[in-house]
ROVEXVO-918685 format. One line per 10 residues: number of its first residue (from 1); for each residue x, y, z of C-alpha. Coordinates in steps of 0.05 Angstrom, whole numbers, always signed. Layout:
// ROVEXVO-918685
NUM> X,Y,Z  ...
***
This chain:
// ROVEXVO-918685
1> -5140,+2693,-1811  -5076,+2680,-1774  -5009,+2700,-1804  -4939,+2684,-1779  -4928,+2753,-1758  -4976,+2736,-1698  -4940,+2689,-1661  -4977,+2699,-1588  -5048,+2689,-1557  -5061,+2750,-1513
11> -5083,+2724,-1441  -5089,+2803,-1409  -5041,+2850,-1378  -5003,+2850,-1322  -5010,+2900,-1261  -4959,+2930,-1225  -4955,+2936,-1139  -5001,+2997,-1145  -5054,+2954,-1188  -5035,+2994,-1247
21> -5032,+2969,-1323  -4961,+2949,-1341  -4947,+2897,-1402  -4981,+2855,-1442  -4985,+2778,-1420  -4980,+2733,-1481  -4968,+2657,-1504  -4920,+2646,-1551  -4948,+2600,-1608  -4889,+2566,-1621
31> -4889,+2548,-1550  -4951,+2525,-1548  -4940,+2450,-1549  -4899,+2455,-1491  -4964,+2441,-1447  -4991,+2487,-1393  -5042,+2481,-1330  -5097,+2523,-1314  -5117,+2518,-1235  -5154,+2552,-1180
41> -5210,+2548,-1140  -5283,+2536,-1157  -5316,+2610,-1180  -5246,+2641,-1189  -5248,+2647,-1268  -5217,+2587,-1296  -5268,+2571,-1343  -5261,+2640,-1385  -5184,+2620,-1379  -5208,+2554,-1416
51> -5247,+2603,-1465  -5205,+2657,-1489  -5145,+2599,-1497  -5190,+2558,-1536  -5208,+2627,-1579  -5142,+2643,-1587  -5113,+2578,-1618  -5172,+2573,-1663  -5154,+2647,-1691  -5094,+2623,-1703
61> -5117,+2562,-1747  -5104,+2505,-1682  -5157,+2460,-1676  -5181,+2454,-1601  -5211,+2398,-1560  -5246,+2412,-1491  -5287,+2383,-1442  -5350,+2421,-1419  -5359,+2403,-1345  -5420,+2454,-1329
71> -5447,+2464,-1399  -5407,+2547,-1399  -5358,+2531,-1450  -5408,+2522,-1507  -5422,+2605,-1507  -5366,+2589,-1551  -5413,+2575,-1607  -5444,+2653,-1597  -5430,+2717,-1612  -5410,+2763,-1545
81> -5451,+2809,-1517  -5427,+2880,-1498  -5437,+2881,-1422  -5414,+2930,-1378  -5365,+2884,-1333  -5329,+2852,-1399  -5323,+2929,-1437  -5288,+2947,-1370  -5243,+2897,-1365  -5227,+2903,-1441
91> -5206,+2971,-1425  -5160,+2956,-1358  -5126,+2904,-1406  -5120,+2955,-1459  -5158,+2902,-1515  -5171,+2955,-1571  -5211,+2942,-1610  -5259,+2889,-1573  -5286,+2854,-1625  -5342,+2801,-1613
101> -5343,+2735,-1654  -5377,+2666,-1659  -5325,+2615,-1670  -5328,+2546,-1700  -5353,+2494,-1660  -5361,+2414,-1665  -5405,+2383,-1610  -5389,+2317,-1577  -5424,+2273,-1537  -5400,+2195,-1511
111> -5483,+2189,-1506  -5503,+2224,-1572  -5548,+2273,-1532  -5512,+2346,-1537  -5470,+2326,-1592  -5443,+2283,-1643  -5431,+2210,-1612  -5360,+2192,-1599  -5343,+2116,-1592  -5284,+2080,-1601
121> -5272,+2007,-1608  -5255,+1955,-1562  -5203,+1930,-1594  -5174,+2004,-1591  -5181,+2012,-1526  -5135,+1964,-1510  -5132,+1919,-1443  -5097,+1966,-1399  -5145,+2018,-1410  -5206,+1968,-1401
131> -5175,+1941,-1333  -5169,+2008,-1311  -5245,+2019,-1336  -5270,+1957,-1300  -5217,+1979,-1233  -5196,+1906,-1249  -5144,+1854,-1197  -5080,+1831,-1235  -5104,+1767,-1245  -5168,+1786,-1282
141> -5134,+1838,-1319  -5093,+1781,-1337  -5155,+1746,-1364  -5175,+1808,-1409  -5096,+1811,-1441  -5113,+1733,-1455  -5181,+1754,-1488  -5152,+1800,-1535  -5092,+1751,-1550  -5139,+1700,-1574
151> -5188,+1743,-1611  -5125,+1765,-1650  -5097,+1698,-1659  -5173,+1679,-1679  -5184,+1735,-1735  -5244,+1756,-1691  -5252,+1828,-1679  -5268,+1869,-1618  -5315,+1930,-1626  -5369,+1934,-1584
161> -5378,+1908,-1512  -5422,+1841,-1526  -5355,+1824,-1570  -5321,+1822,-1509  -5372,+1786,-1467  -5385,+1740,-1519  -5311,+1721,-1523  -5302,+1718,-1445  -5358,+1665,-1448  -5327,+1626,-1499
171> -5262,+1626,-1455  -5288,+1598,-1396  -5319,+1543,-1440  -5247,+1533,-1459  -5219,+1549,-1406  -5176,+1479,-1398  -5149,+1492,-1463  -5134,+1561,-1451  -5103,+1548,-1395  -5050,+1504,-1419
181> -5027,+1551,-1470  -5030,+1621,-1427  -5041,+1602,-1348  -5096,+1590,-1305  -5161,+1623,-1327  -5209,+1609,-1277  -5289,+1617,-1279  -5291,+1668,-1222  -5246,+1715,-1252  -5278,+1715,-1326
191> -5348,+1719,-1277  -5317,+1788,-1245  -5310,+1812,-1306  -5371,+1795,-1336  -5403,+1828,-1287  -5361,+1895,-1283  -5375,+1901,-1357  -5457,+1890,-1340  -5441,+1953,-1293  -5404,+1991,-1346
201> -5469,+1974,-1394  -5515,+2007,-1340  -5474,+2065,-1334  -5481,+2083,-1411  -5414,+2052,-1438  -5447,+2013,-1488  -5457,+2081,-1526  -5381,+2090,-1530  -5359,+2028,-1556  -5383,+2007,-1622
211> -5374,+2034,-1693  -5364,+2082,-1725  -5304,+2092,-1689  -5284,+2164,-1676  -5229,+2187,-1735  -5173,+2241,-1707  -5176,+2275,-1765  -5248,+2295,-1748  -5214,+2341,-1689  -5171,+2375,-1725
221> -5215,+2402,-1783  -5202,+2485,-1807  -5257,+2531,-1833  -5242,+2555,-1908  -5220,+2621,-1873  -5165,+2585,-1836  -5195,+2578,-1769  -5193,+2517,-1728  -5249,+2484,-1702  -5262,+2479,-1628
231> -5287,+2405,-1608  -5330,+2413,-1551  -5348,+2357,-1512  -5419,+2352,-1457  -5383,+2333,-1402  -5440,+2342,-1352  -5475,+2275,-1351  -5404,+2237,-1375  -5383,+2274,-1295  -5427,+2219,-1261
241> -5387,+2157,-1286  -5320,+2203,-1276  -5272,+2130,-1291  -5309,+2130,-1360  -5287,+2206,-1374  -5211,+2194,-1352  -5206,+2129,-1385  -5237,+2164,-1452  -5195,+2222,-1453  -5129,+2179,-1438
251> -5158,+2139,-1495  -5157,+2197,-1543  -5088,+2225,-1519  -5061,+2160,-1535  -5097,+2160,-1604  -5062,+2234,-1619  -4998,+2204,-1595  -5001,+2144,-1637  -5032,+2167,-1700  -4994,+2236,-1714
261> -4931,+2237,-1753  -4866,+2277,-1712  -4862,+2354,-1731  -4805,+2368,-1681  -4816,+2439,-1662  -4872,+2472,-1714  -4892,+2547,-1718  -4956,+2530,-1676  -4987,+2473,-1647  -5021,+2414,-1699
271> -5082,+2410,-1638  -5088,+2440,-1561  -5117,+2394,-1512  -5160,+2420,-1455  -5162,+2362,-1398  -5214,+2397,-1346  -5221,+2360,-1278  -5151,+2332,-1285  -5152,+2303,-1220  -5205,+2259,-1241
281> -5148,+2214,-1286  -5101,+2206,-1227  -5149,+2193,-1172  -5129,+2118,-1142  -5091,+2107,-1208  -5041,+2052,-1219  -4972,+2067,-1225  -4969,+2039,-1292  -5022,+2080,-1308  -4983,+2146,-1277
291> -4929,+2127,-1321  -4971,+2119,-1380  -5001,+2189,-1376  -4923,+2223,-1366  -4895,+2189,-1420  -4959,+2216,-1471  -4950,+2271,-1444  -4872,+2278,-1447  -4873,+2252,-1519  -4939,+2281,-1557
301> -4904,+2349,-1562  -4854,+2321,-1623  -4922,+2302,-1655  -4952,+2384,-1653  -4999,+2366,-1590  -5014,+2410,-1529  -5038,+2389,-1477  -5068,+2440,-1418  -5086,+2409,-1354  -5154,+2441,-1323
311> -5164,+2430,-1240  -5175,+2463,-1176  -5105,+2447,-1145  -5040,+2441,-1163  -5028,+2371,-1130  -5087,+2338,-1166  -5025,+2334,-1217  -4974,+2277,-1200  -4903,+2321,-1198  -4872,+2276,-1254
321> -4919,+2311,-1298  -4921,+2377,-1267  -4857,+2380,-1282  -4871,+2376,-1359  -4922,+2440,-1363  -4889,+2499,-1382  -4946,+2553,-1382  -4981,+2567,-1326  -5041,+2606,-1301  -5058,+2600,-1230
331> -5121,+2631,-1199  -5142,+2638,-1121  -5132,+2587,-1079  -5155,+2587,-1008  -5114,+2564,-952  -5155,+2549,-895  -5133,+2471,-890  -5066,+2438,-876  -5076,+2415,-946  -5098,+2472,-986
341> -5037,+2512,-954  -4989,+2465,-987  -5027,+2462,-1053  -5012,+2535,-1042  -4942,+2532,-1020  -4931,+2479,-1082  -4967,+2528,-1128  -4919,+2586,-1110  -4857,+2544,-1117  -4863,+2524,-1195
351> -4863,+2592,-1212  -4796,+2639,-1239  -4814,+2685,-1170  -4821,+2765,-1180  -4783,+2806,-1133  -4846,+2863,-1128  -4898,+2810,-1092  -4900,+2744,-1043  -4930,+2689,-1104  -4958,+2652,-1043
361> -4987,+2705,-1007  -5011,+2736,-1077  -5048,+2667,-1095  -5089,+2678,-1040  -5108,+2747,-1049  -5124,+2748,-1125  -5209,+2761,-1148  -5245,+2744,-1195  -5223,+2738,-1272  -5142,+2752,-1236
371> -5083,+2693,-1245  -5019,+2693,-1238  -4987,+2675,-1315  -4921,+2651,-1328  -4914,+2627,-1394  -4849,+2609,-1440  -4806,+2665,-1467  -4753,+2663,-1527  -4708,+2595,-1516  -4761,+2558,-1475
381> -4743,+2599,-1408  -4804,+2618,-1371  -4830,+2681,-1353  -4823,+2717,-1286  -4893,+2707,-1256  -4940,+2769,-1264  -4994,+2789,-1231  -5055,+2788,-1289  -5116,+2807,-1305  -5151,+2757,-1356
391> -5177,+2785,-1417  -5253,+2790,-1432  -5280,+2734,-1482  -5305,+2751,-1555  -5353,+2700,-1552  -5419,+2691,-1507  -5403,+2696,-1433  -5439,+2634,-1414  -5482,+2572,-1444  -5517,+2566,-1509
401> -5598,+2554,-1515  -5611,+2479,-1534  -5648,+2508,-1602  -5576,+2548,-1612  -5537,+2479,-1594  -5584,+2440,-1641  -5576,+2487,-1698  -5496,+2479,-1695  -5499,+2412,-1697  -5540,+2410,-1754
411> -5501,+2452,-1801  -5430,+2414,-1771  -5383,+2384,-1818  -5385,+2316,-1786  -5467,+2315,-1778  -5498,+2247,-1802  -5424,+2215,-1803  -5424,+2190,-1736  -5505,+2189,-1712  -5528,+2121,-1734
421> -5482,+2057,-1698  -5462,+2007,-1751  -5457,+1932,-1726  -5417,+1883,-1769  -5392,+1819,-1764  -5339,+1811,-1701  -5328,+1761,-1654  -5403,+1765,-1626  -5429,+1741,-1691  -5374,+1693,-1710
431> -5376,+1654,-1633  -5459,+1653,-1642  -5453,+1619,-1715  -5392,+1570,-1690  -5454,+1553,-1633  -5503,+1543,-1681  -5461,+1499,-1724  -5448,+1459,-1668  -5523,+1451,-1647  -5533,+1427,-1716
441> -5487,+1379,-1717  -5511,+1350,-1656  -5574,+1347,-1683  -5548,+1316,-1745  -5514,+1261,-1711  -5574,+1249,-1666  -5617,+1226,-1731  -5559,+1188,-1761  -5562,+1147,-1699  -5635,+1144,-1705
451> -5636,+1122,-1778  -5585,+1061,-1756  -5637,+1021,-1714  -5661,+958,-1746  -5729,+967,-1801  -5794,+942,-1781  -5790,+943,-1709  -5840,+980,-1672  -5804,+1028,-1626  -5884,+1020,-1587
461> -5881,+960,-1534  -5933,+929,-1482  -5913,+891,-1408  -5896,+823,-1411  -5937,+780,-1356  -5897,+721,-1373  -5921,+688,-1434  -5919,+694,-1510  -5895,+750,-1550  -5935,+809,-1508
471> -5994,+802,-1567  -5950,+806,-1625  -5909,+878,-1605  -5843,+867,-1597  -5809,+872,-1521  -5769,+922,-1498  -5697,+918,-1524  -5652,+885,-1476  -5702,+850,-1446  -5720,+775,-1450
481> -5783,+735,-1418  -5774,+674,-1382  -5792,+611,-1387  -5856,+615,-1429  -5912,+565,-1420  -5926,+530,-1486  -5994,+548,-1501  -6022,+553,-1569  -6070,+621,-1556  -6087,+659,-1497
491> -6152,+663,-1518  -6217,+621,-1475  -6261,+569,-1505  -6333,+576,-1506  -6330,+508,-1459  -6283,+543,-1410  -6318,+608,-1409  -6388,+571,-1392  -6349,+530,-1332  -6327,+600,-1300
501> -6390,+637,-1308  -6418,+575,-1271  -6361,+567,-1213  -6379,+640,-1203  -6454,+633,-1191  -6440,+581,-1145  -6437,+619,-1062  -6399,+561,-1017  -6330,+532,-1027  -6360,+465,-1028
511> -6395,+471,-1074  -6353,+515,-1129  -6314,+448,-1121  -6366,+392,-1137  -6393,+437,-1196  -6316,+443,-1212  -6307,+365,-1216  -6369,+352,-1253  -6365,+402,-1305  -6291,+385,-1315
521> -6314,+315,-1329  -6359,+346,-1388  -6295,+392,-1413  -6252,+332,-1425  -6304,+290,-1464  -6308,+351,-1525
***
């Protein structure tokens, strides 16, 4: 259990110019909200960096939260193994005694298949966050600042995705209204966004947003002995939609930032923050979203918050925010580009030099498990850069078995809280009963109307040739006959019938007529 007389994580020990041990290289706890960046080339040994920081703070009772790119990180959960290569290096370092250790760790997953399901509503997302998301045009983001202004204004909440499709349907029903009162919403932009958020559905989003939400207090839970718990989130599948990963872990900065209460300058950190693939939030970003990130990350350190940067090259890391990491640990970089010799160049600058070795030429020259460390010293002033091997890890060297992953998340603190999605009433609901109400009162009005037509009318008419009442049904409304001829029944005498049948029998025109005038005679005497 940590006590305040330890007051540093040991990274490893520095070598002198004859590659010989010299001191101790150690980060200050009280220094270790002041943010730091681990970077270097693929293979080079950052993610044991990652590993024995994350071990350290937990020792020392700070909750950790990391991202797990390749799956390595979660050896974590395991006891270490007593190779040959790690026992060395404990004993170039001088780590005596090299204990191993299984540490406490929370699995995470965005898709609830390695770990724990994380989501996080809409509504807290916000609409900056979402446009970023969705790589939305002003103008449409526009349209998804309006959405959540009228859900608000509404009472109608926003938690899961079809909540906000729901509502951007409804808004281009309105969209006349709405645009009186906010500007112009128009159908193609509320369309775009429709179907960015179909794309966002595809790529497994839907399994963020939604309830329960993720609570911060979750992250920053202690085992009874004191320890803090290290939040590991499968990263590997999340990597193939890399917008969803930045946009989530901006999301949960912000949360930290907004949720904690100010500490000032505390004894050790409240929670570290491990941001692996950093570049991965600044690629193509915004400006606004630039500034966003340095002003979280200027400002979370009052609230007890580091955070650590994770990425192959310096410049993945706008210098606005460079400029706010104060511990450093660079590994190899390789300079055979125009590009990579100015990520080293830039790499060699931000460090306090050392008078015994070229930084630049050093960066290029360093193996495996080897960094360059600077980190703060008493008063905030950083450390003159030394040349360091990294100490071996106390936990497994490597990933857990799935049975191994399974069994930790069974016996986690949070399992059961978060694995079954809740849906409640929110705007999806309330728009889809304000539709149905309207249907039925359509369909009310339709019968009303029916009910008003005159009684004992047949609604069932025949043609009209032109006389009488079309056999006793009524006409068609609207419709009169004309001119009737006034004839007391349409139905034939017998008389009549018998003249017919006989003008029919009868084969020349001459004679049809003579029977015609004869048998006429006869009709008129009855």
């Amino acid at each position: 259990m940590w006590e305040k007389q330890d007051q540093k994580i040991f990274l490893g020990a520095s070598r002198t110019p004859a590659n010989e041990y010299q001191k101790a290289e150690d980060l200050l706890l009280k220094y270790g909200n002041r943010h730091g960046i681990v970077t270097g080339a693929t293979g080079t040994g950052k993610t044991v960096t990652l590993q024995i920081l994350a071990e350290g703070f937990s020792n020392a009772g700070v909750p950790v939260f990391a991202a797990d790119i390749k799956g390595d990180l979660s050896g974590v959960a395991a006891m270490g193994e007593a190779k040959d290569f790690l026992v060395k290096r404990a004993a170039d370092v001088k780590l005596d005694p090299y204990d191993f250790q299984e540490f406490p760790v929370i699995f995470w997953d965005l898709f609830g298949e390695q770990g724990h399901p994380i989501r996080a509503t809409v509504s807290e997302m916000g609409p900056l966050l979402l446009s970023r998301l969705m790589n939305l045009t002003d103008a449409q983001e526009g349209v998804v600042n309006i959405a959540f202004k009228l859900a608000d204004e509404e009472g109608m909440l926003l938690l899961d995705l079809k909540d906000l499709q729901a509502m951007l349907a409804n808004m281009a029903e309105r969209a006349a209204e709405i645009g009186a009162r906010y500007g112009n919403v128009t159908r193609q932009s509320v369309g775009a966004i429709q179907r960015n958020l179909l794309v966002l559905e595809q790529q497994g989003a839907a399994n963020f947003f939604g309830e329960p939400a993720l609570k911060i207090a979750d992250l920053m839970r202690k085992t009874p002995d004191g320890r803090g718990a290290i939040n590991v989130l499968a990263a590997d599948k999340l990597m193939n939609n890399p917008r969803l990963y930045a946009t989530f872990l901006l999301w949960l900065m912000s949360e930290l930032f907004e949720e904690l209460p100010e500490v000032g300058d505390p004894d050790k950190p409240k929670l570290v923050f491990f941001f692996d693939e950093a570049h991965l939030l600044f690629n193509d970003a915004p400006k606004a979203l630039v500034e966003r990130v340095e002003q979280v990350v200027r400002l979370i350190r009052s609230k007890g918050v580091g955070v650590y940067f994770v990425t192959q090259n310096p410049l993945d890391v706008p210098e606005t925010v460079l400029a706010q990491l104060g511990n450093r640990i660079q590994h190899a970089l390789r300079a055979y580009t125009p590009r990579e010799q100015k990520a080293v160049k830039t790499a060699a600058d931000t460090f306090r030099p050392n008078p015994d070795f070229d930084c630049a030429q050093a960066i290029t020259q360093l193996g495996t498990g080897e960094a360059l460390v600077s980190t703060l010293e008493e008063k905030g002033i950083p450390s003159m850069v030394q040349r360091t091997l990294i100490r071996p890890p106390a936990s497994r060297l490597g990933p857990i078995s799935p049975e191994e992953r399974k069994k930790v998340m069974t016996d986690s603190p949070v399992a059961g809280q978060y694995d079954e999605t809740i849906d409640r009433e929110s705007a999806f609901e309330i728009l889809q009963k304000r539709a149905s109400q309207a249907q039925d009162a359509e369909a009310k009005a339709r019968e009303q109307e029916e009910l008003a037509e005159p009684q004992g009318r047949s609604r069932w008419t025949l043609p009209d040739f032109g006389g009488g009442d079309g056999g006793g049904y009524s006409q068609p409304r609207g419709r009169t006959s004309s001119a009737p001829r006034p004839r007391t029944s349409n139905r034939q005498s017998v008389t009549e019938a018998a003249i017919k049948s006989v003008v029919r029998s009868v084969g020349s025109s001459v004679g049809r007529a003579i029977v015609r005038g004869v048998l006429g005679s006869l009709k008129k005497g009855f």
